[in-house]
N, CA and C atoms as a LAMMPS dump frame, in Angstrom:
ITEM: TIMESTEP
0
ITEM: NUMBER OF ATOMS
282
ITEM: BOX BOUNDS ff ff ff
-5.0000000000000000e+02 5.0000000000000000e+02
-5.0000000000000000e+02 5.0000000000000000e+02
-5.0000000000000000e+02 5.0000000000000000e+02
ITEM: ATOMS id mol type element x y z
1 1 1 N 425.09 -414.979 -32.056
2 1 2 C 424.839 -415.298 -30.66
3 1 3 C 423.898 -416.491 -30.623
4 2 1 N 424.304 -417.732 -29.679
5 2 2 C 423.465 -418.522 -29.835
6 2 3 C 422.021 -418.224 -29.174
7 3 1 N 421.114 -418.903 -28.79
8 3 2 C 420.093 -418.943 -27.95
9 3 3 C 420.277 -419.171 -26.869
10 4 1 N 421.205 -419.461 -26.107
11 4 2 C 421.402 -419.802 -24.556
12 4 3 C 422.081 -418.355 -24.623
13 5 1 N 423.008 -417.895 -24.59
14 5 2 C 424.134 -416.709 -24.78
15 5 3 C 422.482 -415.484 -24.608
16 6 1 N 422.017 -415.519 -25.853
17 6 2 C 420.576 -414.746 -26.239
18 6 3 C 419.952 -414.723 -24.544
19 7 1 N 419.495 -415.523 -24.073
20 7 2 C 418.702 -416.205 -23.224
21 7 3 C 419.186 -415.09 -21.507
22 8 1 N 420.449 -415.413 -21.79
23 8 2 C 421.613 -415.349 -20.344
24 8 3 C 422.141 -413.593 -20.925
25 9 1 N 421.119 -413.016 -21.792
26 9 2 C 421.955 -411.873 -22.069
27 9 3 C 423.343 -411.546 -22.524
28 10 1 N 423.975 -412.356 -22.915
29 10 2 C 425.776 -412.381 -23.13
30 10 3 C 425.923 -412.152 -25.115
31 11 1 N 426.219 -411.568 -25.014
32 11 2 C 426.683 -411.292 -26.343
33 11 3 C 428.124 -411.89 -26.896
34 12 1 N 427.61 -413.446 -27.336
35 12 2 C 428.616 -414.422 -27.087
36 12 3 C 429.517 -413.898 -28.633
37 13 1 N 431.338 -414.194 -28.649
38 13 2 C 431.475 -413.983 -30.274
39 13 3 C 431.258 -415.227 -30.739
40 14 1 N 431.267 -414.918 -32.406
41 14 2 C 431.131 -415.611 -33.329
42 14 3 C 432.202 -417.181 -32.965
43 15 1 N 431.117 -418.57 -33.46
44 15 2 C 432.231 -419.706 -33.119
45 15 3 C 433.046 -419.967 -34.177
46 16 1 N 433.092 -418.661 -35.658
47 16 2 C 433.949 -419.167 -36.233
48 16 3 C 435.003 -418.233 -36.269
49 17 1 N 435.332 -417.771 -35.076
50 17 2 C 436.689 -417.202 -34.875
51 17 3 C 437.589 -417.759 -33.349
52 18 1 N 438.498 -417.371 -33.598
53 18 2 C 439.46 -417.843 -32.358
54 18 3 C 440.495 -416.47 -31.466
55 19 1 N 441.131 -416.826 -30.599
56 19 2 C 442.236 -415.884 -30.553
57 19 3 C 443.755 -416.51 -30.956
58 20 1 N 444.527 -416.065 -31.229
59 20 2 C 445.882 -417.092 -31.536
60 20 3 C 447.069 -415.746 -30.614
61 21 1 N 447.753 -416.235 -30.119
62 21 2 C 448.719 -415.435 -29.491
63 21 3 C 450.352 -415.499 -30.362
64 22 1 N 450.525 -414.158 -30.79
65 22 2 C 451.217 -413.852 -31.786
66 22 3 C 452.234 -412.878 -30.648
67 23 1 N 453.63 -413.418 -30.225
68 23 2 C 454.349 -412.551 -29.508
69 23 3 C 453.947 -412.991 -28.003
70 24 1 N 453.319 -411.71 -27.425
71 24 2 C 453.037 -411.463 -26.398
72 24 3 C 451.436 -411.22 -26.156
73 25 1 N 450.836 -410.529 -27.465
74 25 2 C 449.903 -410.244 -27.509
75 25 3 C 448.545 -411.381 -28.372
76 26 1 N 447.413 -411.33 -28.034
77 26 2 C 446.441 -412.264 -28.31
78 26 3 C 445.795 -411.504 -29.266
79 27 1 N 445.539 -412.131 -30.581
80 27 2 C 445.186 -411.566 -31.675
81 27 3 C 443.634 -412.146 -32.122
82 28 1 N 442.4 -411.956 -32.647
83 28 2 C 441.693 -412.34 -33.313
84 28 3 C 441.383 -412.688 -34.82
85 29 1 N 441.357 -414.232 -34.896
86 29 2 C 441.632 -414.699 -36.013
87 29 3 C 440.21 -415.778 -36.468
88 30 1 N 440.341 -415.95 -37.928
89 30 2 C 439.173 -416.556 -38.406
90 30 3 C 439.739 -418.004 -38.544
91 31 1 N 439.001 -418.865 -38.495
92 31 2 C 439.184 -420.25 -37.91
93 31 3 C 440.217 -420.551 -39.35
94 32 1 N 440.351 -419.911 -40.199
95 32 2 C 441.15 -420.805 -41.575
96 32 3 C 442.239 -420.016 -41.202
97 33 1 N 442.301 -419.05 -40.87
98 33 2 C 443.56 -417.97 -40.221
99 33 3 C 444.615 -418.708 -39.14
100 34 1 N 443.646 -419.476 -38.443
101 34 2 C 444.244 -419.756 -37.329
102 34 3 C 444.762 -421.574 -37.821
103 35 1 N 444.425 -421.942 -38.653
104 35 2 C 444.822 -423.189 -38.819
105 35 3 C 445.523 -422.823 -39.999
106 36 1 N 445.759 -421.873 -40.599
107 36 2 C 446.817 -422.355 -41.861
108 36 3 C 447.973 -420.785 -41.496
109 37 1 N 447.435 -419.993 -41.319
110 37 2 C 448.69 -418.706 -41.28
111 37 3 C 449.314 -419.177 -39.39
112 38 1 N 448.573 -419.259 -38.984
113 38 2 C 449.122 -419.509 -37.182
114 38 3 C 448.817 -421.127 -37.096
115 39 1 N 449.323 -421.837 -37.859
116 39 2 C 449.095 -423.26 -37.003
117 39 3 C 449.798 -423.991 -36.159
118 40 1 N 450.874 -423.144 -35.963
119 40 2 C 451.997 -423.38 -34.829
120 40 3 C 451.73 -422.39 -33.055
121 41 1 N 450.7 -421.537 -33.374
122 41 2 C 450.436 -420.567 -32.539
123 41 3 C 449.67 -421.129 -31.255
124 42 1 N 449.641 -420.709 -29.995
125 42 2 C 448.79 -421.458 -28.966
126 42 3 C 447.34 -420.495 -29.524
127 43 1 N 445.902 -421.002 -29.083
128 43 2 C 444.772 -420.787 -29.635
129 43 3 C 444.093 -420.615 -28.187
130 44 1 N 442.947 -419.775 -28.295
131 44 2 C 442.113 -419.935 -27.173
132 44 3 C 441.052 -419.271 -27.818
133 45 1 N 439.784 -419.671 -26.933
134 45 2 C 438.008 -419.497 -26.785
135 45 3 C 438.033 -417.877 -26.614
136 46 1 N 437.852 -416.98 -27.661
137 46 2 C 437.337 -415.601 -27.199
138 46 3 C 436.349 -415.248 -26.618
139 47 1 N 435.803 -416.547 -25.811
140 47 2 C 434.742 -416.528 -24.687
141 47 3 C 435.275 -416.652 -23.663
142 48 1 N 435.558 -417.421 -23.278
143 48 2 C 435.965 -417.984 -21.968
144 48 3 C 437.553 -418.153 -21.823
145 49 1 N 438.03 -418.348 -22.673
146 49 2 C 439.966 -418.382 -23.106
147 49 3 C 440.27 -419.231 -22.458
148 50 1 N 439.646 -420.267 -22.255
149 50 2 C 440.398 -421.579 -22.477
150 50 3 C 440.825 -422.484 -23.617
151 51 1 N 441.986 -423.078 -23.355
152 51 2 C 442.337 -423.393 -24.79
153 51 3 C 442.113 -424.161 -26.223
154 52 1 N 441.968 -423.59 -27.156
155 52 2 C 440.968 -424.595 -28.227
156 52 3 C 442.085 -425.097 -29.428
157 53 1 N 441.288 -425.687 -30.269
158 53 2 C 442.028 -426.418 -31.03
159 53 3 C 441.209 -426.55 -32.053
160 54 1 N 441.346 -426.275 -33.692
161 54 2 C 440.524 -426.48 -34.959
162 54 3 C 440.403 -427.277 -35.449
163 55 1 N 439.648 -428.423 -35.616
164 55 2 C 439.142 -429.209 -36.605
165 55 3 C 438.383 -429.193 -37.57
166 56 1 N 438.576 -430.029 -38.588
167 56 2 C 437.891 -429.925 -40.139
168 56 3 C 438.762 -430.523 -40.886
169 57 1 N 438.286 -430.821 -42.234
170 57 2 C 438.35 -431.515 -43.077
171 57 3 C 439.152 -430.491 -43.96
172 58 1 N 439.828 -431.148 -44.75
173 58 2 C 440.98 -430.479 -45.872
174 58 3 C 440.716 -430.954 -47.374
175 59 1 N 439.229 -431.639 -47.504
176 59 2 C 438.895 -431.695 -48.8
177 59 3 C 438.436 -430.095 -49.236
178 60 1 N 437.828 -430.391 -50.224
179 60 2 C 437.441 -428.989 -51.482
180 60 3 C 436.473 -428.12 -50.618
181 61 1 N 435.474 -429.018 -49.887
182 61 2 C 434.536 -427.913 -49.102
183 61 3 C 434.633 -428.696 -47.585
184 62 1 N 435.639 -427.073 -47.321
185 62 2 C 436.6 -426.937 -46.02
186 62 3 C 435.853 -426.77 -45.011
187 63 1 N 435.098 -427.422 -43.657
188 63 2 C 434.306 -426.803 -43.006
189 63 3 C 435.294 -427.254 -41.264
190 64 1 N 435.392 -425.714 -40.924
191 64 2 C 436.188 -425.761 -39.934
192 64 3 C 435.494 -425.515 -38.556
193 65 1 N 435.961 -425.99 -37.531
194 65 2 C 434.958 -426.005 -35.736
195 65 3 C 436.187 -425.834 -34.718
196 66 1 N 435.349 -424.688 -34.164
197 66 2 C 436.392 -424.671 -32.785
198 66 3 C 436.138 -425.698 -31.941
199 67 1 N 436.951 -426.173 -31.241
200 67 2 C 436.69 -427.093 -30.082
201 67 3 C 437.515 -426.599 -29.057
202 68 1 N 437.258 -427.152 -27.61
203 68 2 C 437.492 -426.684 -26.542
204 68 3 C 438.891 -427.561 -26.248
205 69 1 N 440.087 -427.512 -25.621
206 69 2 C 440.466 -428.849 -25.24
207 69 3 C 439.933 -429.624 -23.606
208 70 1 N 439.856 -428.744 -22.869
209 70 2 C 438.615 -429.172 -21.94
210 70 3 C 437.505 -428.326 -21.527
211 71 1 N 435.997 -429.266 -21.938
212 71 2 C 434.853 -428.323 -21.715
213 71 3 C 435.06 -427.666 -20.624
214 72 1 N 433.85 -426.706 -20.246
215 72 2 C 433.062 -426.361 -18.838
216 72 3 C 431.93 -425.478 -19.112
217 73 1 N 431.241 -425.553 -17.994
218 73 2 C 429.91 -425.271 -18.333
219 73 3 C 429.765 -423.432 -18.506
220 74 1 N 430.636 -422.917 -18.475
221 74 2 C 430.309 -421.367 -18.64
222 74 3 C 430.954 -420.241 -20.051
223 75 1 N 431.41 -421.697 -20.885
224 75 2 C 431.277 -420.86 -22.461
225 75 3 C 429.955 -421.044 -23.574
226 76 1 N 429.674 -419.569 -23.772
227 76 2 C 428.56 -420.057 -24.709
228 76 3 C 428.687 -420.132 -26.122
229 77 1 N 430.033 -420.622 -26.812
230 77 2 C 429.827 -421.427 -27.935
231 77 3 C 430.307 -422.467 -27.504
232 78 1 N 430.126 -423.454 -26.443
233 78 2 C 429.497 -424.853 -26.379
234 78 3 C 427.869 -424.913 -25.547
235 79 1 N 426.673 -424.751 -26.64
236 79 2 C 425.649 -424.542 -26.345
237 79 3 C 425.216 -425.91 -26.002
238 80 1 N 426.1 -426.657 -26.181
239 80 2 C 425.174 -428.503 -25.287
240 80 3 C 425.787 -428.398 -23.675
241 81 1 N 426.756 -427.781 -23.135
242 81 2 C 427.159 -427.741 -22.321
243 81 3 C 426.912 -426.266 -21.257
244 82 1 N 426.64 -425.67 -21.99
245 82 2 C 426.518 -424.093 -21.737
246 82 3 C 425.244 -423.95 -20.567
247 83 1 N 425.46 -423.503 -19.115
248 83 2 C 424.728 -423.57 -18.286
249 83 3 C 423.888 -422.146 -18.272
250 84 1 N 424.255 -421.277 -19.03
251 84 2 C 423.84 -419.974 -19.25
252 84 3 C 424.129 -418.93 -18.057
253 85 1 N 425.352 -419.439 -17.425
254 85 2 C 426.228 -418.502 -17.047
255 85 3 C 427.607 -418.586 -17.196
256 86 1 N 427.811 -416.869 -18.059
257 86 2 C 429.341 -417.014 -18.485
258 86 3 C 430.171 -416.778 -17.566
259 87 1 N 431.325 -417.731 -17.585
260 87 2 C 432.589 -417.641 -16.606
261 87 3 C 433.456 -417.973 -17.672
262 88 1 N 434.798 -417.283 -16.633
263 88 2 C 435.871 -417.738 -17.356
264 88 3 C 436.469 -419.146 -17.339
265 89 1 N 437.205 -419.906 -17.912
266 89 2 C 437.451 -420.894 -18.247
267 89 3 C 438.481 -421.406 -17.004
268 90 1 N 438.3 -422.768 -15.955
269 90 2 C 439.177 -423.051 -15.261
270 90 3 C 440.567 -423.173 -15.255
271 91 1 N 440.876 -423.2 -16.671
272 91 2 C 442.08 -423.641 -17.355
273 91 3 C 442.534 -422.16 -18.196
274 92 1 N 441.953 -420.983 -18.014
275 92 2 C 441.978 -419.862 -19.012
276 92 3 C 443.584 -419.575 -19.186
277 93 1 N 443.923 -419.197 -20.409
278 93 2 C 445.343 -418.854 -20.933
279 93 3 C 445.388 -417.177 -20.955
280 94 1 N 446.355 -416.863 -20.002
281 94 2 C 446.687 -415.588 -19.791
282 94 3 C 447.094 -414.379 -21.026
């Protein structure tokens, strides 16, 4: 949990996981999960569920980051943006 999340009481998850939607149903996956077993899969913020996308590097020491595809101020794993109230995402994927 970051310190804003901490702060705002929210028991934010971890930023190195994602959700990936497998079927019908939205699954929780670890960021190397979601870029190499689901990398065809749509992805979203298990904060806010708007939709994200993984970046990182594919040398020897792999370091992978969720990113948002558009911010807003009410997910708290984007703690530069994070107003310290959680909402759902304007754009959230059903």
């Amino acid at each position: 949990m970051n310190s804003d999340a901490a702060r705002a009481g929210i028991g934010a998850p971890a930023a190195e996981t994602c959700e990936v939607k497998v079927g019908e149903t939205w699954l929780p996956a670890t960021l190397d999960e979601a870029r190499g077993v689901y990398g065809y899969a749509p992805k979203r913020c298990p904060a806010c569920h708007g939709a994200v996308y993984v970046l990182g590097s594919y040398g020897a020491k792999q370091q992978l980051r969720l990113t948002h595809r558009r911010m807003h101020t009410g997910c708290p794993l984007t703690p530069k943006t994070f107003s310290g109230a959680l909402s759902s995402h304007p754009d959230a994927l059903p």
